[in-house]
N, CA, C and O of each residue as an XYZ file, in Angstrom:
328
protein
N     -37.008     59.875    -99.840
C     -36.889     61.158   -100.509
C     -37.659     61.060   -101.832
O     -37.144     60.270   -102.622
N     -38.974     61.786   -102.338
C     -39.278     62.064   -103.580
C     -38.652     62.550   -104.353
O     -37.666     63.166   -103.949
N     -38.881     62.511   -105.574
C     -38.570     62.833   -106.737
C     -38.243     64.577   -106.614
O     -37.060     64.830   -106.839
N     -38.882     65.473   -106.377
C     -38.966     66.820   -106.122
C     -38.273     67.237   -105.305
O     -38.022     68.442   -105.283
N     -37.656     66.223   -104.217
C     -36.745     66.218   -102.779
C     -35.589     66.314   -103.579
O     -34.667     66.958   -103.077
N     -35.405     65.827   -104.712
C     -34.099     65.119   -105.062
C     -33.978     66.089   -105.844
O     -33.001     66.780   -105.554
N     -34.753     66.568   -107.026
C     -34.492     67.782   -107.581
C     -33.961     69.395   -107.239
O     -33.340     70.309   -107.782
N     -34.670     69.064   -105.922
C     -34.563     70.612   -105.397
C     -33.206     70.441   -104.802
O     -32.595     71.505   -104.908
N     -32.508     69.529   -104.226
C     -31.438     68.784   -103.752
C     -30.558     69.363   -105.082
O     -29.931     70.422   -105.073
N     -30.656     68.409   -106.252
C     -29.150     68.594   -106.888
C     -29.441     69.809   -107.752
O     -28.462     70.054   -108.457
N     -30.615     70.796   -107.973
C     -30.326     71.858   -108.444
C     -29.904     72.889   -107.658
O     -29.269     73.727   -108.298
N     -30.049     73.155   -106.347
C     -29.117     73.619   -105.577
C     -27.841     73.871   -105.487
O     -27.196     74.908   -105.332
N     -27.506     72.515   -105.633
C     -25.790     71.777   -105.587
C     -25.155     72.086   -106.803
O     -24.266     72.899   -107.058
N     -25.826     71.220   -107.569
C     -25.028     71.860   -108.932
C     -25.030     73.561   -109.272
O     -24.015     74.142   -109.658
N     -26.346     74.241   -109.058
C     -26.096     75.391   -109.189
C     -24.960     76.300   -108.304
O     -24.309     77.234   -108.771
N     -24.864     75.638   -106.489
C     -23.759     76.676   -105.811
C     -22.472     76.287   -106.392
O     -21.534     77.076   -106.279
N     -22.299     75.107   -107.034
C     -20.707     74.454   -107.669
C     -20.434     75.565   -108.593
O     -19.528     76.397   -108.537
N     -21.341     75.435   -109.416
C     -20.764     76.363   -110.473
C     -20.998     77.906   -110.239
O     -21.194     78.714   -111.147
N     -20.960     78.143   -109.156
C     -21.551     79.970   -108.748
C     -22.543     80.358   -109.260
O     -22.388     81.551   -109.519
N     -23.266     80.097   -109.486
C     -24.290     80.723   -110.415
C     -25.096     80.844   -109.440
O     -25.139     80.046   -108.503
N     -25.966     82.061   -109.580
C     -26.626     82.453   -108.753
C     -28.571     82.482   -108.778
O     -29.115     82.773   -109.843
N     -28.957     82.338   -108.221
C     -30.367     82.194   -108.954
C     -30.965     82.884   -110.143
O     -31.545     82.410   -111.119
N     -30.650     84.254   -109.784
C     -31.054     85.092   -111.179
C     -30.601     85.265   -112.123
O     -31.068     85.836   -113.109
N     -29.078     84.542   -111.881
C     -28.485     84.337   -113.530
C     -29.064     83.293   -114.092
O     -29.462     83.321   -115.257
N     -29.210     81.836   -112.994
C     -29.402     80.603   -113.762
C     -30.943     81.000   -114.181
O     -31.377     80.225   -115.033
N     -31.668     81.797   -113.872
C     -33.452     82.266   -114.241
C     -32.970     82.772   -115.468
O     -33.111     82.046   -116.452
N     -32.491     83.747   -115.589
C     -31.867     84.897   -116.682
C     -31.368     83.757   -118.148
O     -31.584     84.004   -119.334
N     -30.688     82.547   -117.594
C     -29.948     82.105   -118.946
C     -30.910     81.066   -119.419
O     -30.839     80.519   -120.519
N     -31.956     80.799   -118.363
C     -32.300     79.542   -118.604
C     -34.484     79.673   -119.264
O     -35.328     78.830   -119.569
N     -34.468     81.136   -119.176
C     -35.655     81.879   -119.391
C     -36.504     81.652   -118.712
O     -37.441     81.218   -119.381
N     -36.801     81.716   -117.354
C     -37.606     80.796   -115.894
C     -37.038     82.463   -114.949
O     -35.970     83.057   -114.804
N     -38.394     82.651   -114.526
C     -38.694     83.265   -113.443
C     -37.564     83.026   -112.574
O     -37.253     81.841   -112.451
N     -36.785     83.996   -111.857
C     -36.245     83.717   -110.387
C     -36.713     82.722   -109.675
O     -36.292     81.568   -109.585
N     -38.428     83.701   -108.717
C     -38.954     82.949   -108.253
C     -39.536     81.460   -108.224
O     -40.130     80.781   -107.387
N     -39.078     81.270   -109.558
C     -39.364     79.591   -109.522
C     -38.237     79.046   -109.336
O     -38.293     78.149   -108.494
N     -37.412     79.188   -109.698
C     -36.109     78.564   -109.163
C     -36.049     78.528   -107.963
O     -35.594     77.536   -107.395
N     -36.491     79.590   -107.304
C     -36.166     79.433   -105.702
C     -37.312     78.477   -105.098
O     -37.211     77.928   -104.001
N     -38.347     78.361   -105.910
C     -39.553     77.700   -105.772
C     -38.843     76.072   -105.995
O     -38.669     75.345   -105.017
N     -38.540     75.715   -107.141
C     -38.108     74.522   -107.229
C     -37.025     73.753   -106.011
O     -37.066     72.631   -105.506
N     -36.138     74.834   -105.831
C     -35.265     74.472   -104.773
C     -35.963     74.338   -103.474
O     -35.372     73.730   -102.582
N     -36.812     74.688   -103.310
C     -37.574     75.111   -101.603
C     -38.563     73.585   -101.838
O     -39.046     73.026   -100.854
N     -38.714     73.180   -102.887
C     -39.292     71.690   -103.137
C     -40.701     72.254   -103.221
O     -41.481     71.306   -103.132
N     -41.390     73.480   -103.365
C     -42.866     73.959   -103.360
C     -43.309     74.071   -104.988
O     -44.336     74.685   -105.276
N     -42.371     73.363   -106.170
C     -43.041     73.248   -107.419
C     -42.212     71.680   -108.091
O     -41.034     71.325   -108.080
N     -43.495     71.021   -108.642
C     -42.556     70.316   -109.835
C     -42.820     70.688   -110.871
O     -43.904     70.989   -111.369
N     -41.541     70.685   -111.364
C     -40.995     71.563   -112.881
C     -41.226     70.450   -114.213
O     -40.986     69.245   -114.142
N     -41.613     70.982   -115.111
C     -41.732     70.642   -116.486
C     -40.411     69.595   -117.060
O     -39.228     69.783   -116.776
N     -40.959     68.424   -117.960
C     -39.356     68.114   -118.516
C     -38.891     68.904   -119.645
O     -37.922     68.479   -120.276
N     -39.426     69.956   -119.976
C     -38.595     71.165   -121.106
C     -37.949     71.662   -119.660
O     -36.742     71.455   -119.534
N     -38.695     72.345   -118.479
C     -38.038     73.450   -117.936
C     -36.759     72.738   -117.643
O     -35.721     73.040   -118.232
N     -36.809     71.942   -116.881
C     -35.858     70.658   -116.519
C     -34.821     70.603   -117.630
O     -33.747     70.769   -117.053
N     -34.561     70.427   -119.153
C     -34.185     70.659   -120.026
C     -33.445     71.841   -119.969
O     -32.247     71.775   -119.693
N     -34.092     73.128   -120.233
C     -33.264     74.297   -119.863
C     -32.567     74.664   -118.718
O     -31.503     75.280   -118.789
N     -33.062     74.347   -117.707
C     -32.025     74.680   -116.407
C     -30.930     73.720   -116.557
O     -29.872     74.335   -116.429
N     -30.660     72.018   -116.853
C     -29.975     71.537   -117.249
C     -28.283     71.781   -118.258
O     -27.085     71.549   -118.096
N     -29.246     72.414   -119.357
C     -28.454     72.680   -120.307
C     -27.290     74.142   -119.796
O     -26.146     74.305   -120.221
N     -28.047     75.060   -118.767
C     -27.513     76.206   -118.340
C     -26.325     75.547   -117.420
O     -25.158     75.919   -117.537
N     -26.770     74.447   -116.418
C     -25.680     74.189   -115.603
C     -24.812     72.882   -116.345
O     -24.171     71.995   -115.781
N     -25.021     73.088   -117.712
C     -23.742     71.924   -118.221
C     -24.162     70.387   -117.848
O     -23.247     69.563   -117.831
N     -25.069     70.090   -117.643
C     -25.387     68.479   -117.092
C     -26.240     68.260   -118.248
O     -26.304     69.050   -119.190
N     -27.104     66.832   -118.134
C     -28.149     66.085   -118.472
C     -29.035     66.328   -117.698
O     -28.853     66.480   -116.490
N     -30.439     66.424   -118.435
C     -31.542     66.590   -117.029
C     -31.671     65.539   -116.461
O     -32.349     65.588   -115.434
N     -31.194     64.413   -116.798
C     -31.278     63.253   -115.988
C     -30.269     63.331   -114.511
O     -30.393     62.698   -113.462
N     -29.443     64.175   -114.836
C     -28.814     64.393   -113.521
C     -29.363     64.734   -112.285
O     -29.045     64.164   -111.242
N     -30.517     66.024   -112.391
C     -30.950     66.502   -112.011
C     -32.287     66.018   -110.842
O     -32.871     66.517   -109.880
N     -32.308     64.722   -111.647
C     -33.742     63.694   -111.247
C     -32.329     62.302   -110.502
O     -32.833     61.236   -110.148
N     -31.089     62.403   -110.373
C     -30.669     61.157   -110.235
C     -30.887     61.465   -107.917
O     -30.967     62.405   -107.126
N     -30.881     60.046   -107.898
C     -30.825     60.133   -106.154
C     -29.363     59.957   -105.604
O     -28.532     59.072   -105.808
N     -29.333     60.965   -104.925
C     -27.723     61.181   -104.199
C     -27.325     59.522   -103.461
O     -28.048     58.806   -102.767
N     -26.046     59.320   -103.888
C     -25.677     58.396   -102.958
C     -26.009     58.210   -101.617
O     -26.009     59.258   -100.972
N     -26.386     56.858   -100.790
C     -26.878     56.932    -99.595
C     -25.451     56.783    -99.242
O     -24.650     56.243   -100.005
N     -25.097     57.316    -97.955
C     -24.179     57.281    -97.178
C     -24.103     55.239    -96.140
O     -25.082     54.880    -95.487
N     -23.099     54.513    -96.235
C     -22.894     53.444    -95.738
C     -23.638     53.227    -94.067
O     -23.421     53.968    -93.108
N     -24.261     52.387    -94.072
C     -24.813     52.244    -92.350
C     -23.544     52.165    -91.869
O     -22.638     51.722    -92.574
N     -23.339     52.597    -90.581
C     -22.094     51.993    -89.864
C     -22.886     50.952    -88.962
O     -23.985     51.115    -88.432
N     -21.993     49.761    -88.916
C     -22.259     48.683    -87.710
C     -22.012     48.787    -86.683
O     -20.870     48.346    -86.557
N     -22.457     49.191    -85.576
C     -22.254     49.037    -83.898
C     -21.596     48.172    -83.854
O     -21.883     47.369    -84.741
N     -20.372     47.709    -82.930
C     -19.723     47.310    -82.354
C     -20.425     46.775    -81.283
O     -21.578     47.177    -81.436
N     -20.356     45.958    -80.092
C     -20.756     45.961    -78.593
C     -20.193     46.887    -77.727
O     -20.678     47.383    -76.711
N     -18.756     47.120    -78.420
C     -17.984     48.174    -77.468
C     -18.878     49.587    -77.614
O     -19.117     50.447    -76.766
N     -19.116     49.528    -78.451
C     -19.689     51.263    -78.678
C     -21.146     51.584    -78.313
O     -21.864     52.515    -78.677
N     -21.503     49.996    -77.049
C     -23.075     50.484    -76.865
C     -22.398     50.881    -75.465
O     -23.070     51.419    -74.585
């Protein structure tokens, strides 16, 4: 997963947590709609000011925003389970 994978990933997330909706988080955060939906769709990388302001709107660090989601544990096959 890139960097931009991961962004568009937890600004999504964090944005549906807190309800916010695209054109508010555009509206509070002074960013076009359409880029927000742009950033989320993974078709822009964003500035570290813009990154900064969308941040600050959803209450995080922009470092949050850039962090990589936990990988989920491999499970081990068994023999029984082939």
């Amino acid at each position: 997963m890139d960097i931009r994978e991961i962004l568009a990933l937890n600004l999504r997330k964090l944005r549906r947590v807190r309800g916010i909706s695209q054109e508010e988080l555009a509206h509070r955060a002074k960013i076009d709609r359409t880029y927000i939906s742009s950033l989320e769709r993974n078709l822009y990388a964003a500035s570290i000011d813009v990154l900064d302001r969308i941040a600050r709107v959803l209450g995080v660090e922009a470092s949050d925003l850039l962090k990589r989601p936990p990988t989920a544990p491999k499970k081990h096959r068994s023999p029984a389970d082939s």
